[in-house]
The first five atom37 places (N, CA, C, CB, O) and aatype in JSON, in Angstrom:
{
  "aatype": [20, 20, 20, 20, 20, 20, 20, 20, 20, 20, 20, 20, 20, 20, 20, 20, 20, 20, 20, 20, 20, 20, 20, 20, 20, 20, 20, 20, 20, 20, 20, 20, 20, 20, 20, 20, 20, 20, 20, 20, 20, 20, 20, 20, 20, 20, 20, 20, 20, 20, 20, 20, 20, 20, 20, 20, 20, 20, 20, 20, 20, 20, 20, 20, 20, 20, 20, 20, 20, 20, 20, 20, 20, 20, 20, 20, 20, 20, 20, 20, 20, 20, 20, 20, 20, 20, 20, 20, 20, 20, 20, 20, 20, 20, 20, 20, 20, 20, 20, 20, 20, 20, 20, 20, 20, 20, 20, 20, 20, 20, 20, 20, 20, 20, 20, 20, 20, 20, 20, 20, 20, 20, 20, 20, 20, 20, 20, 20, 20, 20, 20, 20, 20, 20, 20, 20, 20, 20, 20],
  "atom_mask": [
    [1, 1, 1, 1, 1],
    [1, 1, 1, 1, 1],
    [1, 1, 1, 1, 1],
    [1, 1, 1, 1, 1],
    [1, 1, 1, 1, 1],
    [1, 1, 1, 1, 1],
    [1, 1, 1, 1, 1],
    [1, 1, 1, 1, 1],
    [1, 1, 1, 1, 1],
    [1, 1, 1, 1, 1],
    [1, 1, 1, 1, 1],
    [1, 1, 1, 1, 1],
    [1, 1, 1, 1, 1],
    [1, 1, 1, 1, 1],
    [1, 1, 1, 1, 1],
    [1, 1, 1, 1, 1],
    [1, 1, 1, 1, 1],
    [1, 1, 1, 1, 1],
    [1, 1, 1, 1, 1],
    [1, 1, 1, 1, 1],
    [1, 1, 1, 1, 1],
    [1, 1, 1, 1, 1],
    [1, 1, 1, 1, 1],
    [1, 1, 1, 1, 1],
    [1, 1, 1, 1, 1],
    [1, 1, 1, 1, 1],
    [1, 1, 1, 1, 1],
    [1, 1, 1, 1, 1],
    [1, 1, 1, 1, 1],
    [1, 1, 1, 1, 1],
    [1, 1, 1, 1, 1],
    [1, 1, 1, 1, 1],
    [1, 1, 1, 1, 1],
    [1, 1, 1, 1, 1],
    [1, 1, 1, 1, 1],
    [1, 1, 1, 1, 1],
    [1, 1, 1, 1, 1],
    [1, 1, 1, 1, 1],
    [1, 1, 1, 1, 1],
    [1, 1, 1, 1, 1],
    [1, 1, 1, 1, 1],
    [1, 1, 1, 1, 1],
    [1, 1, 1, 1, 1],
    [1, 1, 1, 1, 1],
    [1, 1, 1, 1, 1],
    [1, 1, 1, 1, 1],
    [1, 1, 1, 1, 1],
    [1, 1, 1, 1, 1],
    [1, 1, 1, 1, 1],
    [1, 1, 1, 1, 1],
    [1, 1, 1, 1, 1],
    [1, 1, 1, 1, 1],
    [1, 1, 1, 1, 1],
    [1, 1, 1, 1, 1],
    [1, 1, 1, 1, 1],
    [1, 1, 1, 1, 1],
    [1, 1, 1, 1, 1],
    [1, 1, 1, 1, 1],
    [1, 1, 1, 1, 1],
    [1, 1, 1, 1, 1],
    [1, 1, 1, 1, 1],
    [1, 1, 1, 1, 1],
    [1, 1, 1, 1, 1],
    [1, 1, 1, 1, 1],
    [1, 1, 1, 1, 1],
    [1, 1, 1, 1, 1],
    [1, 1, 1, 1, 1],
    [1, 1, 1, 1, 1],
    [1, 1, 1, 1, 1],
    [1, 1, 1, 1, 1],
    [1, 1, 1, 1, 1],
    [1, 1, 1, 1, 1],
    [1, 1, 1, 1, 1],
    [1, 1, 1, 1, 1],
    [1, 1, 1, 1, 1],
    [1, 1, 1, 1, 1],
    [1, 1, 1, 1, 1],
    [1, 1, 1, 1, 1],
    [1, 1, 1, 1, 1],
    [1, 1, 1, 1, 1],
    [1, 1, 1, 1, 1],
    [1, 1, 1, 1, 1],
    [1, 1, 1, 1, 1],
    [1, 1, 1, 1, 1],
    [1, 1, 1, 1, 1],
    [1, 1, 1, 1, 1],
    [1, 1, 1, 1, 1],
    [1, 1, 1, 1, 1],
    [1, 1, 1, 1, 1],
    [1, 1, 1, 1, 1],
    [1, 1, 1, 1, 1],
    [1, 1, 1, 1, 1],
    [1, 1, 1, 1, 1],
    [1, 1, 1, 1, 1],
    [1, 1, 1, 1, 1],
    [1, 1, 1, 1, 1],
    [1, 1, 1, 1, 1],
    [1, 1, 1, 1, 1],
    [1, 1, 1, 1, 1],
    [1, 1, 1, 1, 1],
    [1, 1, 1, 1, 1],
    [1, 1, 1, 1, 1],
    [1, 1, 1, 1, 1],
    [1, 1, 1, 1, 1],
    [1, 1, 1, 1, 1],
    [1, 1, 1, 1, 1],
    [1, 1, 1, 1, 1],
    [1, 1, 1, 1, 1],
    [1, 1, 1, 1, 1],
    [1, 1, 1, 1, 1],
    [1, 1, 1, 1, 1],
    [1, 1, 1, 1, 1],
    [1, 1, 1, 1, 1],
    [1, 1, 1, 1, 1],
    [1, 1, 1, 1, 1],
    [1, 1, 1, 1, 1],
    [1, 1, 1, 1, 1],
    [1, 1, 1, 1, 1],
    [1, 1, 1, 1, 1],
    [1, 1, 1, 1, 1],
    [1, 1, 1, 1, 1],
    [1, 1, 1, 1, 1],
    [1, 1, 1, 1, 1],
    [1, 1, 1, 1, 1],
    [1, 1, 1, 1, 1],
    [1, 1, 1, 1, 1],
    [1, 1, 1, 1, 1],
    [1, 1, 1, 1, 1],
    [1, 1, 1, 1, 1],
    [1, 1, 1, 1, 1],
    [1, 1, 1, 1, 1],
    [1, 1, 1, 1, 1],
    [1, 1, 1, 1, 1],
    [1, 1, 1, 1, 1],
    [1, 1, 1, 1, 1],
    [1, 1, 1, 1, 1],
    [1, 1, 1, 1, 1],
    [1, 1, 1, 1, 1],
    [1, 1, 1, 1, 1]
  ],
  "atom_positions": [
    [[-13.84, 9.87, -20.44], [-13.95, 9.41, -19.06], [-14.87, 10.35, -18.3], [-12.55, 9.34, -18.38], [-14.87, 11.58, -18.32]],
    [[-15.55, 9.65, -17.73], [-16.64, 10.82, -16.85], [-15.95, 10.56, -15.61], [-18.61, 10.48, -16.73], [-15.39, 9.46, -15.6]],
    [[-15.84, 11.11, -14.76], [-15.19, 11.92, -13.15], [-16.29, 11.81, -12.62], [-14.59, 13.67, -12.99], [-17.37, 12.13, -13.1]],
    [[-16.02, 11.25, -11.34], [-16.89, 11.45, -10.55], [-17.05, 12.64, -9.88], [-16.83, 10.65, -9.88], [-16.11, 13.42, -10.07]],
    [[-18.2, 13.15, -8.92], [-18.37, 14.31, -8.6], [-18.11, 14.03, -6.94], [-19.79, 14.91, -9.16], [-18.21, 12.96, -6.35]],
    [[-17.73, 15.34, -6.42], [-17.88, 15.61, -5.06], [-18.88, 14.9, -4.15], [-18.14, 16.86, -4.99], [-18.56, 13.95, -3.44]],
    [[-20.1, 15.42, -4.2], [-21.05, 15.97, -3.56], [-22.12, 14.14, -3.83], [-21.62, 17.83, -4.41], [-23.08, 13.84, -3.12]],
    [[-21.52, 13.15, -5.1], [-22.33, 12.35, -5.41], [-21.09, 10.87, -4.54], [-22.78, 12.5, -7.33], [-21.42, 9.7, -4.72]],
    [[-20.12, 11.1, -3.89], [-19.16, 10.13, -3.52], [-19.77, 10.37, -1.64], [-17.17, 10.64, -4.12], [-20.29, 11.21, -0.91]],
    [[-19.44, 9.5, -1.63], [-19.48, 8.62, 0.44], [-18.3, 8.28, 0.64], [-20.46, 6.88, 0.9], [-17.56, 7.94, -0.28]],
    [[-17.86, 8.3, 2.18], [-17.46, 7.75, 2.8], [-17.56, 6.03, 2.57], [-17.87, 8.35, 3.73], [-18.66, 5.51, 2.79]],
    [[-16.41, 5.14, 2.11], [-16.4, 3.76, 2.22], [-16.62, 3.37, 0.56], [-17.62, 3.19, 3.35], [-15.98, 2.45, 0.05]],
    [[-17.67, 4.24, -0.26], [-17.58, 4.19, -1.38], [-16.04, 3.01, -2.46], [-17.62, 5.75, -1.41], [-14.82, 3.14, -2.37]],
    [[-16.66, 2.21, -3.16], [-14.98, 1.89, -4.28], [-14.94, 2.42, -5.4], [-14.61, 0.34, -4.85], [-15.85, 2.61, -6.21]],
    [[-13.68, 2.71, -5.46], [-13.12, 2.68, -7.08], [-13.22, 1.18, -7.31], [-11.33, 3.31, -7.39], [-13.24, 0.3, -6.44]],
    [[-13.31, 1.01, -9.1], [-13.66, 0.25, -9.64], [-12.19, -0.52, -9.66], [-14.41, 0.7, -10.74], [-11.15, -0.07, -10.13]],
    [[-12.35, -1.54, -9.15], [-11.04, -2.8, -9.24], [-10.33, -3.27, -10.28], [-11.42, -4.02, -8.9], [-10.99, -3.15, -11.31]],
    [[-9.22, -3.76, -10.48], [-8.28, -4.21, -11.44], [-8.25, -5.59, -11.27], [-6.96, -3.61, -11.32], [-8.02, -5.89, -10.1]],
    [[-8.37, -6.33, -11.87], [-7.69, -7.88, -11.64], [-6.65, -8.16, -12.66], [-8.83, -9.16, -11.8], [-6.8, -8.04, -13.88]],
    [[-5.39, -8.61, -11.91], [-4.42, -8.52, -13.21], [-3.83, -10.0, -13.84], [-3.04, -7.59, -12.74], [-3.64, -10.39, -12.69]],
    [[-3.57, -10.64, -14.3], [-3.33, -11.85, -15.24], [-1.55, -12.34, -13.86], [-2.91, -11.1, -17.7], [-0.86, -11.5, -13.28]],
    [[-1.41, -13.71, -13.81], [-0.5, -14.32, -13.09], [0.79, -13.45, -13.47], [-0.44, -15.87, -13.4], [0.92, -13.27, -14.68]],
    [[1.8, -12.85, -12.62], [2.82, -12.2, -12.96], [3.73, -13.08, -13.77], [3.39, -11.64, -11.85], [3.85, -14.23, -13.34]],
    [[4.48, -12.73, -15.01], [5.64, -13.7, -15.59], [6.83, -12.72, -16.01], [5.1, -14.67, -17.02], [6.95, -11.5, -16.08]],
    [[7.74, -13.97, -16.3], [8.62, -13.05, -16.67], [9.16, -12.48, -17.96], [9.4, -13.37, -16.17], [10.32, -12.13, -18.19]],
    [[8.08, -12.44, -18.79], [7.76, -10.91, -19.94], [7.36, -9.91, -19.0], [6.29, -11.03, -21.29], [8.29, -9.23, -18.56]],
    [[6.18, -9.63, -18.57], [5.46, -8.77, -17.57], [7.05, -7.68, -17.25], [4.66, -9.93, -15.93], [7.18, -6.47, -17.42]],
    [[7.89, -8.54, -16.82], [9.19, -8.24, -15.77], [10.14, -7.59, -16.67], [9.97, -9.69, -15.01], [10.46, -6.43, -16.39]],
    [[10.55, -8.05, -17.53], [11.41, -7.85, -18.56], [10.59, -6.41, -19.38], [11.57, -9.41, -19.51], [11.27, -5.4, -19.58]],
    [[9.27, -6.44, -19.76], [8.87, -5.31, -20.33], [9.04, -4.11, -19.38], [7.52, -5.49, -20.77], [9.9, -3.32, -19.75]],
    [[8.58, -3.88, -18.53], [8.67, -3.11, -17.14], [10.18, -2.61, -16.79], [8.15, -4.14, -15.9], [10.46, -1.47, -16.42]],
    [[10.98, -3.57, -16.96], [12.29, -3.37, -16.97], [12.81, -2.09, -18.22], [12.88, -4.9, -17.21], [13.53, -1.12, -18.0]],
    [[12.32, -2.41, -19.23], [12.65, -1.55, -20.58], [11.89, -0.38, -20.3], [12.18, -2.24, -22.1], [12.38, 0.73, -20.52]],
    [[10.52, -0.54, -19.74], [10.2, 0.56, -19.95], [10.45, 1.84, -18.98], [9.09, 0.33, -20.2], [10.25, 3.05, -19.04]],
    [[11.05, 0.83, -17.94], [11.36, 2.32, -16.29], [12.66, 2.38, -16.39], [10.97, 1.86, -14.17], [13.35, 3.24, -15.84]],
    [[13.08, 1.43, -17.13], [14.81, 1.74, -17.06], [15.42, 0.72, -15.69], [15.18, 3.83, -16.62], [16.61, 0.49, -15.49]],
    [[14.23, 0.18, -14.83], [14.67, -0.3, -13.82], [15.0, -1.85, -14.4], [13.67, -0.07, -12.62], [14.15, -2.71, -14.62]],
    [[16.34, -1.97, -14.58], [17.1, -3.16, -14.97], [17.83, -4.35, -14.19], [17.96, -2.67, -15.6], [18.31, -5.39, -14.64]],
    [[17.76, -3.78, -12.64], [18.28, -4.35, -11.77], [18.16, -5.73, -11.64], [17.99, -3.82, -10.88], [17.08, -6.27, -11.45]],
    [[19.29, -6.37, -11.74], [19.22, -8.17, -12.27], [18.4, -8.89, -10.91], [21.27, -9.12, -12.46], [18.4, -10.12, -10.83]],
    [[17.92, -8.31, -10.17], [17.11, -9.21, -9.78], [15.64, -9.52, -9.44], [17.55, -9.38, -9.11], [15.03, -10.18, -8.6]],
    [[15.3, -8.51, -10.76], [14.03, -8.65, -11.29], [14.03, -9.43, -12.27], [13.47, -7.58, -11.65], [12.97, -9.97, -12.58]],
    [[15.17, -9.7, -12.98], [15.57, -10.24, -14.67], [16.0, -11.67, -14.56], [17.02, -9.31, -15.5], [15.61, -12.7, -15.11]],
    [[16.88, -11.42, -13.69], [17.84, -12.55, -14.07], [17.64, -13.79, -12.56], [19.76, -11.72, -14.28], [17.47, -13.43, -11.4]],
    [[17.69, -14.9, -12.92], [17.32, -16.23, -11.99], [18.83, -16.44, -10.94], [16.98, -17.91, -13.23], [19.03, -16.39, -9.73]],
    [[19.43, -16.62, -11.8], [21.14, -17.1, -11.28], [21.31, -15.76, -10.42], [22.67, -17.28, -12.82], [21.82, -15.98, -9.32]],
    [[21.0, -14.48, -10.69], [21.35, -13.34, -9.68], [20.21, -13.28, -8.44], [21.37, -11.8, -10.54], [20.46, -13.16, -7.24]],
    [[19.05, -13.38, -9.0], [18.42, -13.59, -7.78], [18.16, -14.74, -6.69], [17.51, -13.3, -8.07], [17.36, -14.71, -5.75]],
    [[19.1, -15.85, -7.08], [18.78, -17.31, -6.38], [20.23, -16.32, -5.36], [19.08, -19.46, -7.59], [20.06, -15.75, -4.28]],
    [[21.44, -16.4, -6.09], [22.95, -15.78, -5.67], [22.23, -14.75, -4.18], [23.91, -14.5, -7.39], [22.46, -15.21, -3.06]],
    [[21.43, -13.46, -4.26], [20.68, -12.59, -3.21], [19.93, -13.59, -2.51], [19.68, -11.4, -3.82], [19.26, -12.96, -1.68]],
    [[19.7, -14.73, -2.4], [19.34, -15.1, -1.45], [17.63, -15.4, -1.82], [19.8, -14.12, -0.4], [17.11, -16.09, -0.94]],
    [[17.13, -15.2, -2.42], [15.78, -14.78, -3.43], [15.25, -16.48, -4.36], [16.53, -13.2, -4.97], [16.06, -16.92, -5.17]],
    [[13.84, -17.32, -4.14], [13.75, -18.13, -5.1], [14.04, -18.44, -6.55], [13.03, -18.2, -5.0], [14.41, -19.4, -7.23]],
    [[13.56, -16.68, -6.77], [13.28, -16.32, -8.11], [13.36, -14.76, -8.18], [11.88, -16.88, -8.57], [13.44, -13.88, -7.33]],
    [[13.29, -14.78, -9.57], [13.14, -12.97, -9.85], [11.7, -12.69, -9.13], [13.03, -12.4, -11.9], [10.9, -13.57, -8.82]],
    [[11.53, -11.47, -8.95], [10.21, -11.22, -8.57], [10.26, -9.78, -8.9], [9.79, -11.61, -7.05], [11.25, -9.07, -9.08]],
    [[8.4, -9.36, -8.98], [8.41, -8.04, -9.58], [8.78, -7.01, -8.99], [7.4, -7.7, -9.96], [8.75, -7.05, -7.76]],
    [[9.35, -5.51, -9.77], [9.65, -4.27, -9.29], [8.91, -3.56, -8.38], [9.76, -3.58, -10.16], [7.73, -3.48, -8.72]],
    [[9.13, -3.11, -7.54], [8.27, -2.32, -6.57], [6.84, -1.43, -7.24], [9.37, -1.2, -5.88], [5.62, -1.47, -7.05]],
    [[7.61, -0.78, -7.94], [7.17, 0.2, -9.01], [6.27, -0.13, -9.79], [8.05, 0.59, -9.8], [5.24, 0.53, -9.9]],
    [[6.48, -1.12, -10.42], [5.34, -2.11, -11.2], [4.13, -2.11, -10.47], [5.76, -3.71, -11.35], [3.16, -1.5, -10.93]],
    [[4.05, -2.78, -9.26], [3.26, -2.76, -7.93], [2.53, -1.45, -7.97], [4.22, -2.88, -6.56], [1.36, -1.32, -8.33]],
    [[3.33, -0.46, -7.56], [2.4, 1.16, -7.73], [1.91, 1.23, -9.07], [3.4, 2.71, -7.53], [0.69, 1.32, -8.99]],
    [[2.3, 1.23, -10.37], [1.41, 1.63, -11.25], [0.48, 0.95, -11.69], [1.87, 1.98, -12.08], [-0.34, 1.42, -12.48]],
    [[0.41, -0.56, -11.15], [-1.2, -0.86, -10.98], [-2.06, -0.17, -10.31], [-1.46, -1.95, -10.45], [-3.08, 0.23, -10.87]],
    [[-1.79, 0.13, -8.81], [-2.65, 0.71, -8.34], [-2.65, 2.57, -9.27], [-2.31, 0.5, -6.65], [-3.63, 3.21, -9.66]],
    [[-1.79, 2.78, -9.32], [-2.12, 4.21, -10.37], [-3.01, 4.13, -11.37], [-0.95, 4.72, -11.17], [-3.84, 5.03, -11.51]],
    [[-2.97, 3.03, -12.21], [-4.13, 2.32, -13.1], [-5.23, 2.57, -12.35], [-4.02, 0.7, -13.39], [-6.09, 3.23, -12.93]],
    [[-5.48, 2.22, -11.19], [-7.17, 2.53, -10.55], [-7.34, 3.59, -10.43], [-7.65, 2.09, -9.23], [-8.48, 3.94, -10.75]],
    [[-6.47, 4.6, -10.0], [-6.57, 5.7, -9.96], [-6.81, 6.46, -11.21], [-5.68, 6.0, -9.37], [-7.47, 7.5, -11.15]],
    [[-6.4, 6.09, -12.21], [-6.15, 7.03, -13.39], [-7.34, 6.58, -14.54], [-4.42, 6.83, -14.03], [-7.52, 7.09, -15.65]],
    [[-8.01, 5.53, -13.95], [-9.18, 4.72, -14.54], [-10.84, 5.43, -14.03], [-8.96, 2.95, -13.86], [-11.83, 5.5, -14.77]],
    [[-10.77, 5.85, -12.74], [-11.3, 6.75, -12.35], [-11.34, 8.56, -12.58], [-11.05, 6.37, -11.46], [-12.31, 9.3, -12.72]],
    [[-10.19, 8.79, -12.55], [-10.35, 10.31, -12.46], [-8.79, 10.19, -13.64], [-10.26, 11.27, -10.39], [-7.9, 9.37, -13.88]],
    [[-9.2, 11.57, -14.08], [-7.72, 12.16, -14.81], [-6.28, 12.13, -14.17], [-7.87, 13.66, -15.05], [-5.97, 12.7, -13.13]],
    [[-5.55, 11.47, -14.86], [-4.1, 12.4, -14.06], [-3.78, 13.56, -13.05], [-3.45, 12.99, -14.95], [-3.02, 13.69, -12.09]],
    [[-4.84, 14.45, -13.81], [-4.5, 15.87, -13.14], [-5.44, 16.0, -12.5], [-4.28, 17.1, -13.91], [-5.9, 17.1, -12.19]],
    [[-5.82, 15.17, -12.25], [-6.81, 15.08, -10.62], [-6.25, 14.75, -9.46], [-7.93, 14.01, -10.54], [-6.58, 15.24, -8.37]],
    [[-5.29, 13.82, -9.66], [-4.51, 13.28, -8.27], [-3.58, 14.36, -8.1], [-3.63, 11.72, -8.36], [-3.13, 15.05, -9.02]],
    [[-3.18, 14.51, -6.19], [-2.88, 15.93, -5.69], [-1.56, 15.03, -4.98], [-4.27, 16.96, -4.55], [-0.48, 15.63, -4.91]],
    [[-1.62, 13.84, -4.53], [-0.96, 12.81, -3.6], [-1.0, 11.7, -4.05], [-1.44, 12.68, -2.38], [-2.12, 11.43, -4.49]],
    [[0.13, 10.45, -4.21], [-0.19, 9.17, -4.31], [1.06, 8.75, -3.63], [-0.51, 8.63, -5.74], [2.19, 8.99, -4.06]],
    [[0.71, 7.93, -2.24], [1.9, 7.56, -1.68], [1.51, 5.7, -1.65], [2.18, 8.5, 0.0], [0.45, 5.14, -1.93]],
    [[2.65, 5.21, -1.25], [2.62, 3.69, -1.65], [3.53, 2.94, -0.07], [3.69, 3.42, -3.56], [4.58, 3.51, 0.26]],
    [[3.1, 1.86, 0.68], [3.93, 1.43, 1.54], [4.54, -0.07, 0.8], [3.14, 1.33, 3.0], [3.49, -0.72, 0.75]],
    [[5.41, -0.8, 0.33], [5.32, -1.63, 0.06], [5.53, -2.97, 1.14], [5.89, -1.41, -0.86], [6.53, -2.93, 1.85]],
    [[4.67, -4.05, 1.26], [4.46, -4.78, 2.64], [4.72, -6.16, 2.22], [2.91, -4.6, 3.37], [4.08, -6.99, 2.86]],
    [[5.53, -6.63, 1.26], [5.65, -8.0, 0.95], [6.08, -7.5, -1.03], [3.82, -9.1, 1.47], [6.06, -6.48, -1.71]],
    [[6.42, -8.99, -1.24], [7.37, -9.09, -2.75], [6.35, -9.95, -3.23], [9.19, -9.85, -2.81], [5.83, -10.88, -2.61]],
    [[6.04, -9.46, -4.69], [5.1, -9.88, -5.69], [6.03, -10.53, -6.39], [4.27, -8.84, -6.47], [6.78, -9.96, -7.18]],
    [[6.04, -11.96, -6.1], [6.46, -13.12, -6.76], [5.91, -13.66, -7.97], [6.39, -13.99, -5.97], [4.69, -13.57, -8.16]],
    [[6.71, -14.24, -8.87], [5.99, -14.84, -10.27], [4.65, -15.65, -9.9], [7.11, -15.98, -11.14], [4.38, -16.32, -8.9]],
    [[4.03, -15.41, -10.85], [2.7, -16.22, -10.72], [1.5, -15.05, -9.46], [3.27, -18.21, -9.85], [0.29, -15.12, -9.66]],
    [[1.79, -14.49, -8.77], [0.9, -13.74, -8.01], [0.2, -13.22, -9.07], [1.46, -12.75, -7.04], [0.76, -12.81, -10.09]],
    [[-1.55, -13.19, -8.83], [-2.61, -12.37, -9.86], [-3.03, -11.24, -8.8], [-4.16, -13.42, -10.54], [-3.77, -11.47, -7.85]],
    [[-2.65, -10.4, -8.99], [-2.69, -8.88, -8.24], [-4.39, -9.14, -8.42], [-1.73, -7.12, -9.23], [-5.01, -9.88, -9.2]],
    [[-4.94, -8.03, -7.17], [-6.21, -8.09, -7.05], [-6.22, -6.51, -6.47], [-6.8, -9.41, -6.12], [-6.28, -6.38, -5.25]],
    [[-6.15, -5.02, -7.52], [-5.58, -4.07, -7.13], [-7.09, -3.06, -7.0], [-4.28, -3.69, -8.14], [-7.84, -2.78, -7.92]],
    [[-7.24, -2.55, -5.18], [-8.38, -1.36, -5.32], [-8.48, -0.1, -4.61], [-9.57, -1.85, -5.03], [-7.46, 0.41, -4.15]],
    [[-9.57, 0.42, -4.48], [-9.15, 1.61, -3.84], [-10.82, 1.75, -3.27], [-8.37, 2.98, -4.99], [-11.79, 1.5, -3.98]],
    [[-10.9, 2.22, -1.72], [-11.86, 3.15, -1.88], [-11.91, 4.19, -0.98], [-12.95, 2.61, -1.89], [-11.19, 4.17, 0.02]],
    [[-13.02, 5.54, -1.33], [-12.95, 6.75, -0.34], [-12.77, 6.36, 1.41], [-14.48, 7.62, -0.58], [-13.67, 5.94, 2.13]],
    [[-11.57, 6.6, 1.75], [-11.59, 6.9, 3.15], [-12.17, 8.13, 4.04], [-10.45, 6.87, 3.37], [-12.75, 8.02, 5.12]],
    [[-11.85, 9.5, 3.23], [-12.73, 11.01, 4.05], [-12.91, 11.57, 2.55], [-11.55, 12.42, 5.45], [-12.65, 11.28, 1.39]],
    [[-13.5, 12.51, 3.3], [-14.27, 14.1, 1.99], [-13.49, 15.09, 2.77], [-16.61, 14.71, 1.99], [-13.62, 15.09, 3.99]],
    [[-12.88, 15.74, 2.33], [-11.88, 16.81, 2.92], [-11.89, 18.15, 1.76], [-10.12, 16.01, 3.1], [-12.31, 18.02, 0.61]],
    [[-11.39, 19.31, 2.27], [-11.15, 20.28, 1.84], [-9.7, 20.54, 1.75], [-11.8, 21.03, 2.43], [-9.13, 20.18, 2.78]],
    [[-8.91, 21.03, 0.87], [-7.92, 21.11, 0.78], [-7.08, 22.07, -0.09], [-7.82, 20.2, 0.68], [-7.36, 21.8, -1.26]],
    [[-6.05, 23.21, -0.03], [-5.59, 24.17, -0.3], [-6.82, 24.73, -1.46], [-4.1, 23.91, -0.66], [-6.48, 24.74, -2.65]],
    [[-8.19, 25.18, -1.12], [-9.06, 25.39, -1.29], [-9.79, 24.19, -2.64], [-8.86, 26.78, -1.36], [-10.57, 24.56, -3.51]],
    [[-9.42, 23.16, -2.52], [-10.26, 22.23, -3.43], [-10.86, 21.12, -2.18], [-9.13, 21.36, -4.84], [-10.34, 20.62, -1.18]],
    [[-12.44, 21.01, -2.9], [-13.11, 19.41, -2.48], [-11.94, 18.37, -3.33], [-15.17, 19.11, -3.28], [-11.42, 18.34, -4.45]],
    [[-11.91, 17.67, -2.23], [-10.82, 16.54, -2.39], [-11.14, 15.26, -1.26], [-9.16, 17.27, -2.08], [-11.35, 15.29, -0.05]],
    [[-11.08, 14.03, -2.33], [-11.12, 12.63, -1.12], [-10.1, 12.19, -0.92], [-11.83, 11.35, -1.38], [-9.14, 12.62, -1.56]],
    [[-9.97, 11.41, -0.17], [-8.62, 10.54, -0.27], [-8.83, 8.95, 0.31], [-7.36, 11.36, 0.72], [-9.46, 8.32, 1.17]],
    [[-7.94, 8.78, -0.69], [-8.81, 7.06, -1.3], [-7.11, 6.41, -0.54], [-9.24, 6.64, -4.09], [-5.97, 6.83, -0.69]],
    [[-7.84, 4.92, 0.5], [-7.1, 4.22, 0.62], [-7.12, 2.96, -0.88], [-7.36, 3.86, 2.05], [-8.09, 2.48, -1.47]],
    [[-5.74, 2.76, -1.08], [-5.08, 1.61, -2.18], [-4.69, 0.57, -1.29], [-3.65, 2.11, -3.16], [-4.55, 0.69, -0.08]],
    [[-4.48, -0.73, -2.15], [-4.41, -1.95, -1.98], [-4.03, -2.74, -3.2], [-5.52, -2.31, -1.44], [-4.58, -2.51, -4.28]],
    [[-3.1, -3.66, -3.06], [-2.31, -4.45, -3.9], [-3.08, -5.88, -2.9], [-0.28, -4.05, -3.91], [-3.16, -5.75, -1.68]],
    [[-3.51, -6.94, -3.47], [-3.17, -8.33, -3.03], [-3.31, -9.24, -3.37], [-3.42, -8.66, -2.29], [-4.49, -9.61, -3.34]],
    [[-2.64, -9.91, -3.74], [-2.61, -11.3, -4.09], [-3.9, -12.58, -4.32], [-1.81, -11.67, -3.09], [-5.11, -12.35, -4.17]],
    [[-3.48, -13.54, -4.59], [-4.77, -14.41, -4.77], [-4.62, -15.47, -3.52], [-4.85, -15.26, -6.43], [-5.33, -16.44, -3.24]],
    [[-3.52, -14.99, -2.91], [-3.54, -15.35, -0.99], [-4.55, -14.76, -0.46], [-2.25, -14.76, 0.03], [-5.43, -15.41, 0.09]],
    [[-4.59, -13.41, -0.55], [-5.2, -12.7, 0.11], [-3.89, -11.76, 1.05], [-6.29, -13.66, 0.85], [-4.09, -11.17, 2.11]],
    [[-2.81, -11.82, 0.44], [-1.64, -11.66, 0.74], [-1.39, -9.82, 0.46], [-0.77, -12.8, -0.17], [-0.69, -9.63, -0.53]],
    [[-1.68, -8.93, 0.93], [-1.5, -7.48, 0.84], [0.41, -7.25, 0.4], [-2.06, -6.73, 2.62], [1.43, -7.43, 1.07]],
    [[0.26, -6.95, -0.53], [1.79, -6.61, -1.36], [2.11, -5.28, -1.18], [1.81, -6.81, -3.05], [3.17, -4.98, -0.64]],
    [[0.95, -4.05, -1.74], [1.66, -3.08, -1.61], [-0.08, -2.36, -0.86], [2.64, -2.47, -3.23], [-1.21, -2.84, -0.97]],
    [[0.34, -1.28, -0.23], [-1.46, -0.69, 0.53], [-0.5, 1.08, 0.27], [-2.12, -1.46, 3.28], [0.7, 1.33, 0.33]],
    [[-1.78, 2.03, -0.03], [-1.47, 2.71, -0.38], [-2.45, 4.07, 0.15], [-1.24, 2.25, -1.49], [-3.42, 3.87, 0.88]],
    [[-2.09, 5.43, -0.3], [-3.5, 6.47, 0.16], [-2.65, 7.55, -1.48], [-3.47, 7.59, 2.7], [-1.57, 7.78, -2.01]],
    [[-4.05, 7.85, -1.59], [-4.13, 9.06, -2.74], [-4.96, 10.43, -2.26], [-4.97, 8.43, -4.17], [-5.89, 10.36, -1.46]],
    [[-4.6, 11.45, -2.73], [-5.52, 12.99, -2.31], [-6.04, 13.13, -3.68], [-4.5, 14.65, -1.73], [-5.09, 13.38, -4.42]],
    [[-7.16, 13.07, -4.33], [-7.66, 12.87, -5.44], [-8.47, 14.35, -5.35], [-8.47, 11.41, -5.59], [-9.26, 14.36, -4.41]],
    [[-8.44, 15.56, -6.11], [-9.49, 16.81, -6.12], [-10.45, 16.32, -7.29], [-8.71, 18.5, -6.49], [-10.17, 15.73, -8.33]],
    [[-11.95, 16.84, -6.69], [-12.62, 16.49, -7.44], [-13.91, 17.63, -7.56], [-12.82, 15.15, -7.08], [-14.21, 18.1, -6.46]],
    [[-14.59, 18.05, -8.51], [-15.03, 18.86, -9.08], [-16.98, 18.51, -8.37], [-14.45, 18.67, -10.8], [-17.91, 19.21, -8.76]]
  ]
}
C-alpha cells in the first residue's frame, strides 16, 4: 500500500470510495459470528417485526467498519489516531452503502502532521446512515 503524503494532500481532497453490494441477510448473520454481536434483531424476523421493526436490519458496527475499510484502504491501521462514528438512520436489507471520506483540515497534532477526514455512509436514497470524522497522521 503506498500512503499518501502530507505535504501532497488539500483541503476537500477524497479518499477513494467503497460501493458495497445490496445488504442481505448472510451479510447479517456473518457479522453477527464474527463481532459476537448476536442480538436477535439483526437475525431474527419474528423478533424484529415483535420491536416494532419491518425487518432485521444491519448492526451499527457493520456500518463503521465499512467506513474503516476506506480508511484502512488508504493509509495503514497504525496511521489512524481517531475514528469516531454518529449513527443517523438504520441500514435496512437491500440498502447498497455508498461509503467515503474526504480531507476536511491539515493540522498538527501531539507533534505529528495529521488530517482529519470527514466519513459518510449512504444509501442508494441518497439517505446518510452513518457520517463520521477520523485524525489520520501522515508522514
Amino acid at each position: 500500500m503506498i500512503s499518501p503524503d502530507y505535504d501532497s494532500l488539500q483541503v476537500g481532497d477524497s479518499l477513494p470510495a467503497i460501493q458495497l453490494p445490496p445488504v442481505n441477510r448472510t451479510t447479517l448473520a456473518l457479522f453477527g459470528g464474527a463481532s459476537g454481536d448476536h442480538n436477535p434483531v439483526h437475525l431474527d424476523i419474528d423478533f424484529a417485526r415483535r420491536s416494532g421493526m419491518p425487518d432485521v436490519f444491519a448492526q451499527g458496527m457493520l456500518g463503521m467498519a465499512w467506513l474503516g475499510r476506506v480508511l484502512t484502504a488508504w493509509v495503514p491501521q497504525s496511521r489512524l489516531r481517531r475514528f469516531d462514528a454518529r449513527f443517523q438512520g438504520i441500514t435496512h436489507l437491500g440498502n447498497a452503502m455508498h461509503c467515503s471520506g474526504r480531507v476536511l483540515a491539515k493540522l498538527e497534532q501531539a507533534g505529528e502532521r495529521c488530517v482529519r477526514i470527514e466519513l459518510s455512509s449512504v444509501n442508494q436514497f441518497g439517505q446518510t446512515k452513518i457520517a463520521g470524522e477520523a485524525l489520520v497522521a501522515l508522514p
